[in-house]
C-alpha positions in Angstrom: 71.2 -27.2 -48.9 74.8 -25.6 -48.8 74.4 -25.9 -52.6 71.8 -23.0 -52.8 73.0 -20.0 -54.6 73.9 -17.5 -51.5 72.1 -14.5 -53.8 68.7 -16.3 -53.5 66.4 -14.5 -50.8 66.5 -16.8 -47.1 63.6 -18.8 -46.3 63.8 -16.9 -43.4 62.0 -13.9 -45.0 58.4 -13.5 -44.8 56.8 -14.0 -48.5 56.3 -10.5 -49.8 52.6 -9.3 -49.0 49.6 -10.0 -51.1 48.2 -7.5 -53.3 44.8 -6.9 -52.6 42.3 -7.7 -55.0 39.7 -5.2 -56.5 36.6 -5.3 -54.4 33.3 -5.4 -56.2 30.8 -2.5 -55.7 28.3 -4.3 -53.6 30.7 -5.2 -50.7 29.1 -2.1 -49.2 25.7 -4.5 -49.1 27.8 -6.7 -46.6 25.8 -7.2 -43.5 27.2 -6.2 -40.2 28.5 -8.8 -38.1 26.2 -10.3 -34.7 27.2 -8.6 -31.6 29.3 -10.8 -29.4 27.4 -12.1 -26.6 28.7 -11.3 -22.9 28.5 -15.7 -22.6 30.4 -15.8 -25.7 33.2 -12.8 -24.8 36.7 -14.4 -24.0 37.1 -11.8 -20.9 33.6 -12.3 -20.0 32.4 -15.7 -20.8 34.7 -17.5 -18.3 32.9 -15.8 -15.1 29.8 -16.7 -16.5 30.5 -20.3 -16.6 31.5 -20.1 -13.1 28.8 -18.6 -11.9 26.4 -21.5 -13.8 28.8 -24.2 -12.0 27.6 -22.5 -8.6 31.1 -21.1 -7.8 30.3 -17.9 -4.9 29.5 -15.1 -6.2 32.2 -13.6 -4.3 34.7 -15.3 -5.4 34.1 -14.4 -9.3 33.7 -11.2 -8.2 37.1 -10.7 -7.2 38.4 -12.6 -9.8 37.1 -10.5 -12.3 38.1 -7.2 -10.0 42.3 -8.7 -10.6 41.9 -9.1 -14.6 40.3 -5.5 -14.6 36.9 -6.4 -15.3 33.0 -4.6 -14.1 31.8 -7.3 -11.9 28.4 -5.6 -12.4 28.4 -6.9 -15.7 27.5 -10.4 -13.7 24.2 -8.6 -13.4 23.2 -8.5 -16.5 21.6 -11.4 -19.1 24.1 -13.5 -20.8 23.1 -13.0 -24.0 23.2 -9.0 -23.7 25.9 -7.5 -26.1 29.3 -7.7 -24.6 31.2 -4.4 -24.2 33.9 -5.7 -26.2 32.6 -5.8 -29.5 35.3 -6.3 -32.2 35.8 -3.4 -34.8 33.7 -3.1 -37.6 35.3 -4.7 -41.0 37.6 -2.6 -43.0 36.7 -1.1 -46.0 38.6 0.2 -49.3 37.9 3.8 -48.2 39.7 3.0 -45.0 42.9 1.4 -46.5 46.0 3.8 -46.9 46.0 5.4 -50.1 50.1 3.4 -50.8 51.2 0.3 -49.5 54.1 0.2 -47.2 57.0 -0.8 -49.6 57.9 -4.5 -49.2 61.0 -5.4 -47.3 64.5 -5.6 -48.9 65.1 -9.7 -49.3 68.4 -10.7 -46.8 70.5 -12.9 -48.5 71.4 -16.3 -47.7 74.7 -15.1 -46.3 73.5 -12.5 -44.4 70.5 -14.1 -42.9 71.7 -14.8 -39.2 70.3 -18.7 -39.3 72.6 -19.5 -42.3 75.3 -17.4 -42.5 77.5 -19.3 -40.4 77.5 -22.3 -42.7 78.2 -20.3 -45.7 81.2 -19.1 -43.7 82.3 -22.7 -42.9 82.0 -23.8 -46.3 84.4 -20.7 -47.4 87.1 -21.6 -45.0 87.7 -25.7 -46.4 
């Protein structure tokens, strides 16, 4: 491994970023997604398991009142849209018109993982 050429970039780095590929015309045609169901939310579904185990009502309620959540929401059907419904899908006419530049490679001897070896391999 001490036999790599210092130059090369460090495994370290993260692989330079994809370039995206040309999206065909009918990816406007793409179907929205299915609303999240308040069962199926992460903040929501939890309480709603409780509540189908028979844990007090109380109890969730408060529960829900220290993560930040509407206990009133307990009040409503399970399968009603959560109110945390992911962001729609990006599109090409929401993408920045230039990619962010990708990030100068660090080289072997500078990377902070394997530097020190290449130093102990200088000093014999």
């Amino acid at each position: 491994m001490l036999d790599k050429d210092p130059n090369d970039p460090s495994p370290n780095q993260p692989p330079p970023p994809a370039t995206p590929a040309a999206a065909p015309a009918v990816a406007a045609a793409v179907p929205a997604p299915e609303p999240v169901k308040l069962k199926d939310d992460p903040d929501y579904g939890p309480f709603f398991k409780m509540m189908a185990v028979k844990v007090p009502r109380g109890a969730i309620e408060i529960k829900m009142q220290q993560k930040g959540l509407d206990p009133a929401m307990l009040d409503k059907d399970p399968n009603d849209p959560s109110p945390n419904q992911p962001p729609p899908p990006a599109t090409a006419a929401d993408a920045p018109a230039a990619a962010a530049p990708a990030p100068e490679p660090v080289k072997l001897t500078d990377d902070p993982d394997y530097g020190p070896f290449f130093k102990m391999k200088a000093v014999k």
